[in-house]
C-alpha angles and dihedrals in degrees: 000000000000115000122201120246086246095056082042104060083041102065081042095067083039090063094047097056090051095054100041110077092054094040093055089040096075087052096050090051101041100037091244118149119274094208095053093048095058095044090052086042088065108032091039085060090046088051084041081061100045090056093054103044102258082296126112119059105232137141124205128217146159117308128239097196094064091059103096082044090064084041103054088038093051083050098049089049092045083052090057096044107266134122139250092255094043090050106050088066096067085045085059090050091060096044085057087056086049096050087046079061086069095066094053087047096049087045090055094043091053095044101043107012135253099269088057093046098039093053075077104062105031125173091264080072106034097037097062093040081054093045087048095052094064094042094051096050090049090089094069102037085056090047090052094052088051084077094069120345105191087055087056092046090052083053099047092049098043089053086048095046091047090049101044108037107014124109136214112343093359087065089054110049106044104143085041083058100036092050084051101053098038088049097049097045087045086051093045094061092040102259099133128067110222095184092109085062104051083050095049120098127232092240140029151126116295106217124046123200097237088063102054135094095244090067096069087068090065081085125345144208112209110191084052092057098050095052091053087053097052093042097052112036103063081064091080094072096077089038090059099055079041084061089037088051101046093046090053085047093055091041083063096040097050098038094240133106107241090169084073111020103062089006135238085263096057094049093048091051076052095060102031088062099044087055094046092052099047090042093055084055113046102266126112127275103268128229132171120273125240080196090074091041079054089046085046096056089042100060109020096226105128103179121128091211088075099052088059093050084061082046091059099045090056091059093054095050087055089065094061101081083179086075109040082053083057101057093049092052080074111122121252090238090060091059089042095058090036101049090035073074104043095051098052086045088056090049089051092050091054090053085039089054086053102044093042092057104037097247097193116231106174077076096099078203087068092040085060099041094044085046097054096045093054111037087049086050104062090016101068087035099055108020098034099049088259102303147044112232115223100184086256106049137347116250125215124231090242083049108055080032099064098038091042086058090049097047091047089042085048096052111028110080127237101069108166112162117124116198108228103016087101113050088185096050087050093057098042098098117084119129090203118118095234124024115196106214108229084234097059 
């Protein structure tokens, strides 16, 4: 079906907003630039398109599961004197490590197939590191509410109601919604300072050196560096069956098979460089968004054309600092409802990953492995000031968690996962807060 220049650029105003509340989200709660986010949003899903031959309909945007990363790096800097600011960089530099894991993954996956290299990383990993990344981020939803509380309960039932009872596009966007009508009311009883705004300019560069991942390098700090990157990278475990999850998702939603035309690897390359670049320059790590396959079911317009047009409209959008001011001027109270959400949400996608893929318990082996990597998890977060130091480098909960799962997974026999035997349990891993099923 041919669509006109003028429904095209339609639907692809359609897919941006979509994508946006959730896009924005990730900034607002790092830190990060706005302005960068949306620039590497756009461009990311432009280099996602190049990698798989113009092909699969995806939009990327900013990931949740990175969150508690940017967190126990920012911590780490503050403890050794820097500032917010002065530590997200290091954490970018370990989600650039992280992105650089796509590519060996993609490279495995090409030379000995997805069902011998997934054996390595099974839901009885995956799935608690998912659920601990929420637990361990609870602490500061629950601080942020604090602020107001009836402005995070408007938040938090605006994003139920939106995800329960809405229809169409109002099912889809719930954070997008809930942010809105938090921020307006906040607004409305003079909760919010909108001096930034009134300073910002209507137009300006989107990236600025000092937030960059090059600017560490003025003068590093190593052992800094290195516990980012240990602390990050093992995240990308659970990212990477989130992308496996979504392309099957789309695959479903489309009609086509993108696992094998163009090819997982492919897709993965897709997604691991659009991380690494964002990552070098300030932006989130990327990942691609169960809300346009939403949009894609939605409208049955399947071309990726279409998708980029959203893409373009994001970097535009980068270039405006007036808005992005606009977006940080957003109350505390706001994130707090709002996150209070989404980390639940995380948690319940890590339980959702084990159930839908009959993760056996009675195994006293899973038991183990689902024990450790809990308990490690909270229990250095909570009860070790955050990290365990080694001499070297300090090492974050998530992180000995994560690399404590795929050691024991690696060692105790009875491994008996299959990657691919159960459609639904592939696609059980997406970090979104709705997730709009291909059959509905």
């Amino acid at each position: 079906m041919q669509l006109s220049t003028g429904k095209k650029l339609t639907l692809g105003l359609q897919h941006m907003f979509a994508m946006f509340g959730a896009t924005v989200l990730v900034p607002v709660i790092t830190g990060l630039s706005m302005s960068a986010t949306l620039l590497f949003a756009g461009l990311g899903t432009l280099i996602f398109h190049l990698c798989t031959k113009m092909k699969v309909p995806a939009f990327l945007g900013s990931s949740f599961a990175f969150l508690g990363g940017y967190a126990t790096v920012v911590q780490f800097g503050m403890a050794n004197g820097l500032t917010q600011a002065q530590a997200l960089p290091y954490a970018c530099i370990g989600v650039f490590c992280a992105g650089l894991v796509y590519f060996i993954l993609a490279g495995l996956f090409a030379a000995f197939g997805a069902k011998k290299v997934m054996r390595y990383f099974p839901p009885i990993v995956t799935g608690p590191i998912i659920i601990a990344i929420g637990l361990t981020l609870s602490g500061s939803a629950i601080s942020n509410c604090t602020q107001n509380w009836w402005i995070a309960l408007l938040a938090i039932a605006i994003i139920i109601v939106c995800n329960i009872w809405g229809k169409g596009m109002i099912k889809i966007i719930p954070i997008l919604l809930g942010v809105l009508g938090s921020y307006i009311v906040a607004a409305c009883f003079g909760l919010c300072d909108f001096t930034a705004v009134k300073e910002a300019a209507w137009v300006g560069l989107p990236v600025k050196w000092e937030n960059t991942a090059f600017a560490v390098f003025n003068n590093p700090d190593w052992n800094l560096i290195i516990a980012a990157i240990i602390a990050i990278v093992p995240i990308s475990l659970a990212t990477m069956m989130e992308h496996i999850g979504d392309i099957c998702a789309i695959s479903s939603t489309v009609g086509e098979n993108f696992l094998e035309d163009p090819g997982l690897h492919r897709t993965l390359v897709g997604d691991g460089l659009a991380t690494a670049v964002a990552s070098l320059f300030g932006a989130p790590a990327n990942t691609t968004y169960g809300e346009n396959t939403g949009v894609l079911n939605l409208t049955k317009v399947y071309d990726p054309s279409v998708v980029r047009i959203a893409a373009l409209f994001a970097i535009i959008l980068s270039f405006c600092p007036k808005f992005s001011a606009l977006i940080s001027c957003m109350p505390a109270a706001t994130i707090g409802g709002v996150s209070l959400v989404l980390y639940g949400m995380i948690s319940a996608v890590g339980v959702r990953n084990i159930v839908e893929n009959n993760v056996d318990f009675k195994a006293s082996r899973n038991v183990i492995i689902a024990a450790l990597i809990l308990v490690l998890a909270i229990g250095i977060k909570y009860g070790a000031n955050d990290a365990v130091n080694l001499g070297f480098t300090s090492l974050s909960g998530l992180a000995i968690a994560a690399l404590v799962g795929i050691f024991l997974n690696a060692i105790l026999p009875g491994k008996d996962y299959e990657f691919g035997t159960n459609e639904v349990g592939d696609k059980s891993v997406d970090f979104e807060v709705n997730r709009v099923e291909s059959h509905e």
